[in-house]
C-alpha positions in Angstrom: 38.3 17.8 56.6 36.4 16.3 59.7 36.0 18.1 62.8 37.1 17.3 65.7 35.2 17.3 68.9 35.1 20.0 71.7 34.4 17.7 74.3 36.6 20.0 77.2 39.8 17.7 76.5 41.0 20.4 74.2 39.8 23.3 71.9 40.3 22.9 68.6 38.2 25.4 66.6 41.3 26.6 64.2 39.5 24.9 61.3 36.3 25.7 62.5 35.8 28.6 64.4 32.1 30.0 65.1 31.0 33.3 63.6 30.2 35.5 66.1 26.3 35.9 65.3 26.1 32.7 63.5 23.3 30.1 64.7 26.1 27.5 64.3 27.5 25.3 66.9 28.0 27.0 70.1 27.0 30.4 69.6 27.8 32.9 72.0 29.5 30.4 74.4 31.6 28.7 71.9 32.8 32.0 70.5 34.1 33.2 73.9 36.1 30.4 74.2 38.0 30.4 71.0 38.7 34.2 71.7 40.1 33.3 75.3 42.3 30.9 73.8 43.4 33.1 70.8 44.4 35.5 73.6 46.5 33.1 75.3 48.8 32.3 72.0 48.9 36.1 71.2 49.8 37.0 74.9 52.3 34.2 74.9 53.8 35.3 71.2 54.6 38.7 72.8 56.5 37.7 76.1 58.3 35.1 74.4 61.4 35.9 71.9 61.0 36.4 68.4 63.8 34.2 67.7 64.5 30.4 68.7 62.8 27.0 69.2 59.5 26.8 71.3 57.4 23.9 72.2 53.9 23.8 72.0 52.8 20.9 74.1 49.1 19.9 73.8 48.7 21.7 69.9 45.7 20.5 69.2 44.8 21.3 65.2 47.3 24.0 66.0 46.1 27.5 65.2 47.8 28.5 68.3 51.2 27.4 67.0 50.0 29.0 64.2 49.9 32.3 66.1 53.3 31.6 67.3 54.7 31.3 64.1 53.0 34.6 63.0 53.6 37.0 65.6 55.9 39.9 65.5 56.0 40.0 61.2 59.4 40.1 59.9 61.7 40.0 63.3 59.7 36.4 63.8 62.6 33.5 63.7 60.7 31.2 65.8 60.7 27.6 64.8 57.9 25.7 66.6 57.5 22.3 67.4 53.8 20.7 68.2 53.3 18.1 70.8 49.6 15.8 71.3 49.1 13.1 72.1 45.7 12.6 69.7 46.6 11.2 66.4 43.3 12.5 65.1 45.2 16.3 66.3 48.4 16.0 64.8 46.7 14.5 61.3 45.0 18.6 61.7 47.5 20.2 62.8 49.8 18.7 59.6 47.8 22.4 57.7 49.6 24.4 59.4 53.1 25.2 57.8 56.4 25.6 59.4 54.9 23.3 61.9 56.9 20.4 63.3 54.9 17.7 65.2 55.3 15.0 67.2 53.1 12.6 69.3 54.4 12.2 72.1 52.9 12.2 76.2 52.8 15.3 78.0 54.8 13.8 80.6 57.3 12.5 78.7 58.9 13.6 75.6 61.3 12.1 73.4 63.5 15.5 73.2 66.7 16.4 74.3 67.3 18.1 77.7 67.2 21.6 77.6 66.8 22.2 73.8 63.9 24.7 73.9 64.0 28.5 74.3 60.3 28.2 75.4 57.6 26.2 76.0 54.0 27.2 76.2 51.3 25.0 77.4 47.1 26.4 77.4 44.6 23.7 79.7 46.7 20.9 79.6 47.8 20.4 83.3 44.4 19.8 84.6 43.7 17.3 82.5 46.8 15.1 83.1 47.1 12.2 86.2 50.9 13.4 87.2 50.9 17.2 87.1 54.2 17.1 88.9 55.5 14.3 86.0 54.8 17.1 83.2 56.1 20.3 85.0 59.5 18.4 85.8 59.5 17.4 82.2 58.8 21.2 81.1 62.4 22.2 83.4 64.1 19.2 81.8 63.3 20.2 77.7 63.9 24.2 78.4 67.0 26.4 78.5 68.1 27.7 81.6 67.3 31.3 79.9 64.1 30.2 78.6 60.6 30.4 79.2 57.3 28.5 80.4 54.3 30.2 79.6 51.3 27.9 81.1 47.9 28.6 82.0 45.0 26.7 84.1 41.4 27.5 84.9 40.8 28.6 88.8 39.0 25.8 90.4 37.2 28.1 93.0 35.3 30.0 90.1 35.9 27.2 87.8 34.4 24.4 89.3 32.4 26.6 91.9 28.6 24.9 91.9 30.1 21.3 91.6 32.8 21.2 94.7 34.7 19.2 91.9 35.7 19.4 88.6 32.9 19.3 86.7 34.5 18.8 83.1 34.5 15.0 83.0 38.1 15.4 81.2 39.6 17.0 84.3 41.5 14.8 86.5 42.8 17.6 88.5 41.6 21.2 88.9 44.1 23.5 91.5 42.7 26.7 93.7 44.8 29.3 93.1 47.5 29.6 95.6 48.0 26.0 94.9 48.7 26.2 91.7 51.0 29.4 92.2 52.9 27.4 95.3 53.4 24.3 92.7 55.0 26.5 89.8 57.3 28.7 92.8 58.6 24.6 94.0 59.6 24.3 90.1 60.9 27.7 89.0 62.8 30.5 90.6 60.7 33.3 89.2 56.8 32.9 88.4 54.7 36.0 86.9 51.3 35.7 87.7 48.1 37.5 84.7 44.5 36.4 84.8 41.7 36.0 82.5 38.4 36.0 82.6 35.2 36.2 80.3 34.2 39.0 78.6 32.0 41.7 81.2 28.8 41.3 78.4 29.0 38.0 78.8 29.9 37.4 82.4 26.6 39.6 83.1 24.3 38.1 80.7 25.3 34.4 81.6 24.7 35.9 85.1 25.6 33.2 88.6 25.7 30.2 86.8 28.5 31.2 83.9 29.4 29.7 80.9 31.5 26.6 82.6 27.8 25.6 83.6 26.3 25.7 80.1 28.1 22.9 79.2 27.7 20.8 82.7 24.0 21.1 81.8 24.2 20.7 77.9 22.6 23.7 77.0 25.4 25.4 75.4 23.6 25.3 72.3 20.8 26.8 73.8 22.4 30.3 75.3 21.8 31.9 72.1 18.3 31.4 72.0 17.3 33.1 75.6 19.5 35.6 74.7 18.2 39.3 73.9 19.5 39.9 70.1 21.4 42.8 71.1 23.5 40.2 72.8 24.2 37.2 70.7 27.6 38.9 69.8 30.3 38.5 71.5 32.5 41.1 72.1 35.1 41.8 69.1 38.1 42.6 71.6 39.4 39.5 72.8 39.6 38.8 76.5 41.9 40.7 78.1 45.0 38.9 80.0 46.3 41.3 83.0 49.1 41.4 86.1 47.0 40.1 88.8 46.7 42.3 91.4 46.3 41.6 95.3 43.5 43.6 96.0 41.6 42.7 92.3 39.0 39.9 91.8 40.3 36.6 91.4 40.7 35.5 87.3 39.0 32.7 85.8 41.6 31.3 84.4 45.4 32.1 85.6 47.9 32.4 83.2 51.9 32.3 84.4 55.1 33.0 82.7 57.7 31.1 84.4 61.4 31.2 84.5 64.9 30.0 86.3 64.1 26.4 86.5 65.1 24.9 89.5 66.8 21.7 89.3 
């Protein structure tokens, strides 16, 4: 089966995940990724219902979906349907079973209004031209009940060395408080968590972090200046948290939205 690329329009590593320790693709940095997306999909399985229909928009090959579909064992009744927009994704995507797909624009979906019991979306918003376009179209497709779990990367640690977004796939990268005022103009209730990379990591990548690895294309190269004892990364995955006021701001914010306002 071929591989797709991880070019920063989406990660897609369900088919091909690095070994942690491996000298394969990414090393290190690619390994960290796939475990702060995996976190995402396993966060998202756990505040969403075990029963219902849920939209993944932006699937990719769909191991997230995947995750969806998985979570909670026996009380799981969740039937899942996988938006992209990449033919080359949904073609992947078709190994997952129990998986419904569709290609279809993040912006606008062929759906029925308000016909999902949740909708979860991981880096998909920055990469779109009409952010607004795609979270009215998130109120429109859920239940008034339901749920939008969504996440973005924080463009002042993101995107800190460049003064804009550096990923040449971003069209639009939000500071935090914009982000969080956007979602409160949309829903009625808006729980904010944050992620970031792993402490070993984030300390051994030191200032320049691993968003910068790939600006430079040396991501395949992190492994080798690396001391041994750190070419693993860490088996937990990355932890997703309430974000405090007084804590450091998150990498990436995460936010489980509800009460749509229309």
């Amino acid at each position: 089966m071929p591989r797709l690329k991880q070019g920063g329009r989406r990660f897609i590593e369900r088919v091909s995940r690095p070994k942690p320790g491996s000298a394969s693709n990414a090393g290190l940095v690619s390994d960290i990724t796939w475990r702060e997306h995996l976190a995402r999909y396993q966060f998202a399985g756990q505040v969403l219902p075990p029963k219902g229909r849920f939209l993944d928009i932006a699937v990719g090959t769909g191991y997230g979906s995947e995750v969806l579909l998985n979570a909670g064992g026996f009380e799981n009744r969740r039937r899942i349907v996988g938006v992209d927009i990449s033919k080359q994704a949904i073609a992947e995507a078709r190994d997952v079973k129990g998986l419904r797909l569709v290609r279809a624009n993040a912006e606008k979906t062929p759906f029925k209004s308000h016909s999902f019991d949740g909708i979860v979306s991981f880096e998909t918003i920055e990469h779109l031209k009409n952010p607004r376009a795609f979270l009215l179209e998130a109120k429109r497709l859920m239940k008034r009940e339901g749920s939008f779990v969504v996440s973005t990367p924080v463009k002042e640690l993101y995107s800190a060395f460049t003064g804009r977004p550096w990923n040449p796939f971003h069209t639009k990268e939000f500071r935090f408080f914009e982000f969080v005022d956007l979602l409160r103009k949309h829903f009625g209730s808006v729980e904010l968590y944050g992620q970031s990379i792993p402490r070993r990591a984030r300390d051994y990548l030191g200032l320049f972090g691993v968003q910068f690895m790939d600006q430079i294309g040396a991501r395949g190269l992190v492994k080798a200046v690396l001391p041994e004892r750190f070419k693993k990364a860490p088996a937990a995955l990355p932890a997703i948290e309430p974000i405090s006021r007084k804590g450091p701001r998150p990498l990436y914010l995460i936010a489980v939205c509800k009460d749509p306002k229309y």
